[in-house]
Structures are given as structure tokens and as C-alpha cells.
N, C-alpha and C positions, 0 to 999 in steps of 0.2 A: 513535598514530592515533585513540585513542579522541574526544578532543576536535576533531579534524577533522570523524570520522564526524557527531558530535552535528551540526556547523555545516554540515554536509554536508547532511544531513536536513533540516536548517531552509530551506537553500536550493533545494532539490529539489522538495519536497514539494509546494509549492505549483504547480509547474508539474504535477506529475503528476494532484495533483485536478481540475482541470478534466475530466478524464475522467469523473468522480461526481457534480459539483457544476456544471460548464456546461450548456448544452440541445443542442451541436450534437452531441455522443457520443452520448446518448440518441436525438436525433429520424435520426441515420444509421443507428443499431440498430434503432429501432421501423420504419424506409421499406425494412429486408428482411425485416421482417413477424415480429420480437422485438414479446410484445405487451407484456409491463410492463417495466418498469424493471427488474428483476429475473431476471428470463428475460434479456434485453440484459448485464447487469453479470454473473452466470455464467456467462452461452456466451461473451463473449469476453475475461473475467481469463482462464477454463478452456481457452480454444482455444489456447493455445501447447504444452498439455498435450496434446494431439491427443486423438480420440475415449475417451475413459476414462469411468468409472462415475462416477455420483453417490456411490460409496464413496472413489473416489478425491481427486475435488474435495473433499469432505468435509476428508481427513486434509489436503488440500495446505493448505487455505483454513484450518482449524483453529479458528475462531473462532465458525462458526457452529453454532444452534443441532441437534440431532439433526435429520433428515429435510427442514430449509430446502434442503438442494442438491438432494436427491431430486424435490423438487419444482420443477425448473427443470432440470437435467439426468436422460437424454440430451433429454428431449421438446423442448428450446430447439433443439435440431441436427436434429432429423427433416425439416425442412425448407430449413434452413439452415447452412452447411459452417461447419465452424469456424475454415476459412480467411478466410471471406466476413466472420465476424463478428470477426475478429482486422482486416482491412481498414476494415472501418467502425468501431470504435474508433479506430484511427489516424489516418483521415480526420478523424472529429468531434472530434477530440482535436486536431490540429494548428489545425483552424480556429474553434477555441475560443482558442487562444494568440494567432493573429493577430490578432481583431477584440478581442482584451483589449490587445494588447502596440501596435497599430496599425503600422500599415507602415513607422514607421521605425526603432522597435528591432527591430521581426519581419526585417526585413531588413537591420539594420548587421551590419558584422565582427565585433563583441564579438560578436553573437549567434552569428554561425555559428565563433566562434573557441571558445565555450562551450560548441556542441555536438560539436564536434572532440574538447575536455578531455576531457567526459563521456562520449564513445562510448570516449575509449581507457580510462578507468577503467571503465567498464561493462563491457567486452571481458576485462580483465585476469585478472579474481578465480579461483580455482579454481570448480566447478560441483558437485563432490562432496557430498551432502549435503542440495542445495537444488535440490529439484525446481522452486518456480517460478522460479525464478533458470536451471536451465538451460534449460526452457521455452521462457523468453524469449532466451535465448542460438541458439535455433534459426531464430529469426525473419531474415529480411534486415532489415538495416539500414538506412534511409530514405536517399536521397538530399537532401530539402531540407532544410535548415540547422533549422528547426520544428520539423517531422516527426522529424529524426535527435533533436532536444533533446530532446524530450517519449518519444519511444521511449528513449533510453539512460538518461534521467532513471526512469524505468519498472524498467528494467534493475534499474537500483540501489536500487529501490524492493525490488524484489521479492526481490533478495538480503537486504535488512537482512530484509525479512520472514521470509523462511526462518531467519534466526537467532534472530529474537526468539523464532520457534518454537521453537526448539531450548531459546532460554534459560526459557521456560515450561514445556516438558516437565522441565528440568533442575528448577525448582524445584515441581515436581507443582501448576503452575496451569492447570486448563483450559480452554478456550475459554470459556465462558462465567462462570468465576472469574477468567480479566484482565480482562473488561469490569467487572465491578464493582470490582477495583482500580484499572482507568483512572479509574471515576467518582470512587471515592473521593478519588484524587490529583486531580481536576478541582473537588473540595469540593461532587458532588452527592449531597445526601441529601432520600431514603432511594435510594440506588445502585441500587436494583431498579427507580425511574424515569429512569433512564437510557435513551434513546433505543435502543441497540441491542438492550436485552433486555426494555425493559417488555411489549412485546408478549405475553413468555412466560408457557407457565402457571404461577400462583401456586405451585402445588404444586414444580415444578421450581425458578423461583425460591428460594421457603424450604426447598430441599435444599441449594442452591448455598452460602446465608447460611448454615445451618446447619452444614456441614461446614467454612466458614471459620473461623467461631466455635470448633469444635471443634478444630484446626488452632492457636488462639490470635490468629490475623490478624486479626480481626473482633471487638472487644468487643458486649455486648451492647446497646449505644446503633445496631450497625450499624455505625459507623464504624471507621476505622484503630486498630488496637493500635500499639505501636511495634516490634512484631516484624511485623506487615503490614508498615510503612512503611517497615519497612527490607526487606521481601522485594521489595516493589516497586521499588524503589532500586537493588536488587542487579540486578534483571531488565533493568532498561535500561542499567545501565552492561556488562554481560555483552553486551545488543546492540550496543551502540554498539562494545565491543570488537571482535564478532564481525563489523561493520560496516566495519573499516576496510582489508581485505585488497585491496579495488578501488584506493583511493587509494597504493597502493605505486607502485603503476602510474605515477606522475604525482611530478615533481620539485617538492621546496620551489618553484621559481621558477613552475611550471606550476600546482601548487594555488592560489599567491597570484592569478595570472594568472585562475584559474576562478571562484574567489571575487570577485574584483573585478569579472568581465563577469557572472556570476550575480547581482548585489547589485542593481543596479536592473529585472533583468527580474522577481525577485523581487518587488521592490516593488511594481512594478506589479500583479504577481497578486494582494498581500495588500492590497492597497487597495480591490479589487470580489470578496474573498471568492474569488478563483478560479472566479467565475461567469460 
């Protein structure tokens, strides 16, 4: 299942970012009065999780920096349910897939026979283990063929997440030590100007470097060791394993079947960035 999972991911994915990268997610979070982007993007990943701490989000979400959740949870819900905010993602989510996909893939059988696939493998997987996977497992399931795609698509998003978690913990990389492996494996240097962490303070940064280094991942150019690049290696192949329990769910004839009506909706998204 592993190399399902991989192509699994690749197909997926790109439906699900419009969630991050479109404007109608954002401007239906910012019109229940979410005022940044960010307030918006953790009250409603964290709303499947019901009302929980910013120590919670924290450990689910894993990747961000110390005190980033704190400062966006619970204050994003004091006025706003997390019902409300789990609703207006799905809204602006679905209508970000249609004015990309337009009305006639939005609306053929491959699409709604794709989102059928995907809601039975998203349904399937065990929930043990993966908090935002069962999360989302709480949620009703969309009625429109869209809506159901981009929510089951989500689904499965957020399972592989909970494992990649798992496979990070397994090999003692932290949130902020896989992004500078992402970067690395991306061939950005110097890694600590990578988007998700440059903002951090310098001090925190050359800890993060520092104990890699120390570790042996990290020669001192900054870059990959070849026991980094293989720790990194290891980490996705462990998810991609940990990834494929959903697609049991689903017959050789039914994957092929999901793959094939996936393949141009895909296209579609990866042609305007999923914006």
C-alpha cells in the first residue's frame, strides 16, 4: 500500500489546499469576523477537535512554533463557535474547487463517483492514535459531490498527518527540526530561510541547527549529512506506510477507478497552484 499511499497524496492534496491557498476559505472565515488569516486557519483545522486549549492544538498540529497556537486559540472561538468556523471552511472550500474545476468537471459522474471512492476510504481507517483524523471523523459528511470530495479528501489529509506525526516522534524530529529537513530535501539554503520558520528568533533557530548538527544530520555547511538524508527518507516512507490503512477499504478495480477520475481534477488544481 505504500506506493498507493505516495500517489494517493499526490492526488489529493492539491484539492485539499485550496483551503490555504484559495481566497474564498479565508474571506468566509474573515465575514464571521476571524480577523487574520491565522486566527481563521486555527479555529477551524482545530474546530473538529471541539473547544480544547492552545496546549492541545499545539501537540495535535505539532509543527508549530512554541506559543504560535496560544496566540490564536481559545481567543479565535470567544466569539465564534467552532461549529461556525468548521462550516465556513467547508463553504469556502467547496467554492474554491468549483470556480477552479468549472461546472462541468464540478459537476460530471467521474467527480461525484470520486468523491464516493474517497469518502469510503476516508470512513474506513482505524481512528486510534490520530486525534485529527478522528476529529474529522466526527463531522457529517457533505451531501454535494464538492463538498463531500474536498471534505473526505481532508479526511485523508489529516490521517497521513497524524502519522507522519507519529513517524517524527519515532525518529526524535521536532516540529520545527522537519521543517528544516523539508527545506533541506527542497535544496533551500540556508534552511532557517525557509518560509515556515524564518520568522523565528535567531536564537531558537541556531538551537534547532545546532542540536542537528550535534545529532550528525546537519553537517556544518548547514546542509544534509547522508545520515540526515537518510533519516529523512526513512520518515516518509514510515508515512506513506502508515498512510495506506484507508485504501484497504477500496478494491484493485475501485483504486484504479479513483485514480483515473482523480487524475484530471487534479490537473486542473495543479495548473492555477490550487488558488
Amino acid at each position: 500500500m505504500t506506493s498507493i499511499a505516495r500517489r494517493m497524496f499526490e492526488l489529493l492534496e492539491p484539492i485539499c489546499l485550496v483551503t490555504y491557498l484559495a481566497d474564498e476559505c479565508n474571506e468566509e472565515l474573515a465575514a464571521l469576523g476571524h480577523r487574520t488569516y491565522w486566527d481563521g486557519y486555527f479555529a477551524s483545522r482545530a474546530a473538529p477537535l471541539g473547544w480544547v486549549s492552545a496546549q492541545v492544538v499545539h501537540a495535535a498540529f505539532y509543527n508549530f512554533a512554541d506559543g504560535e497556537a496560544a496566540r490564536h486559540i481559545p481567543s479565535a472561538w470567544e466569539t465564534i463557535s467552532p461549529q461556525a468556523s468548521v462550516a465556513a471552511r467547508e463553504r469556502g472550500s467547496a467554492a474554491s474547487l468549483r470556480r477552479i474545476l468549472g461546472e462541468e468537471l464540478a459537476s460530471s459522474e467521474g467527480l461525484a463517483r470520486a468523491a464516493d471512492l474517497t469518502t469510503k476510504a476516508a470512513t474506513s481507517a482505524p481512528t486510534e492514535g490520530r486525534a485529527m483524523y478522528a476529529g474529522m471523523r466526527t463531522l457529517p459528511i457533505p451531501i454535494d459531490p464538492v463538498a463531500r470530495l474536498w471534505h473526505s479528501a481532508t479526511m485523508l489529509r489529516e490521517h497521513r498527518g497524524d502519522g507522519h506525526i507519529a513517524a517524527l516522534v519515532g525518529a526524535r524530529i521536532g516540529g520545527t527540526e522537519s521543517h528544516v529537513l523539508s527545506a533541506l530535501e527542497m535544496g533551500i539554503y540556508p534552511a532557517e530561510s525557509f518560509g515556515r520558520i524564518h520568522h523565528l528568533p535567531k536564537t531558537r533557530l541556531a538551537e534547532v541547527m545546532g542540536g542537528l548538527r550535534e545529532r550528525g544530520l546537519v553537517g556544518a555547511d548547514g546542509k544534509f549529512t547522508d545520515a540526515g538524508r537518510d533519516t529523512k527518507h526513512r520518515i516518509e516512507a514510515l508515512t506513506d506506510e502508515l498512510a495506506g490503512a484507508p485504501y484497504e477499504a477500496l478494491s484493485p478495480a475501485e483504486l484504479d477507478e479513483l485514480m483515473t477520475e482523480l487524475e484530471p481534477i487534479t490537473a486542473r488544481l495543479v495548473a492555477v497552484g490550487s488558488q
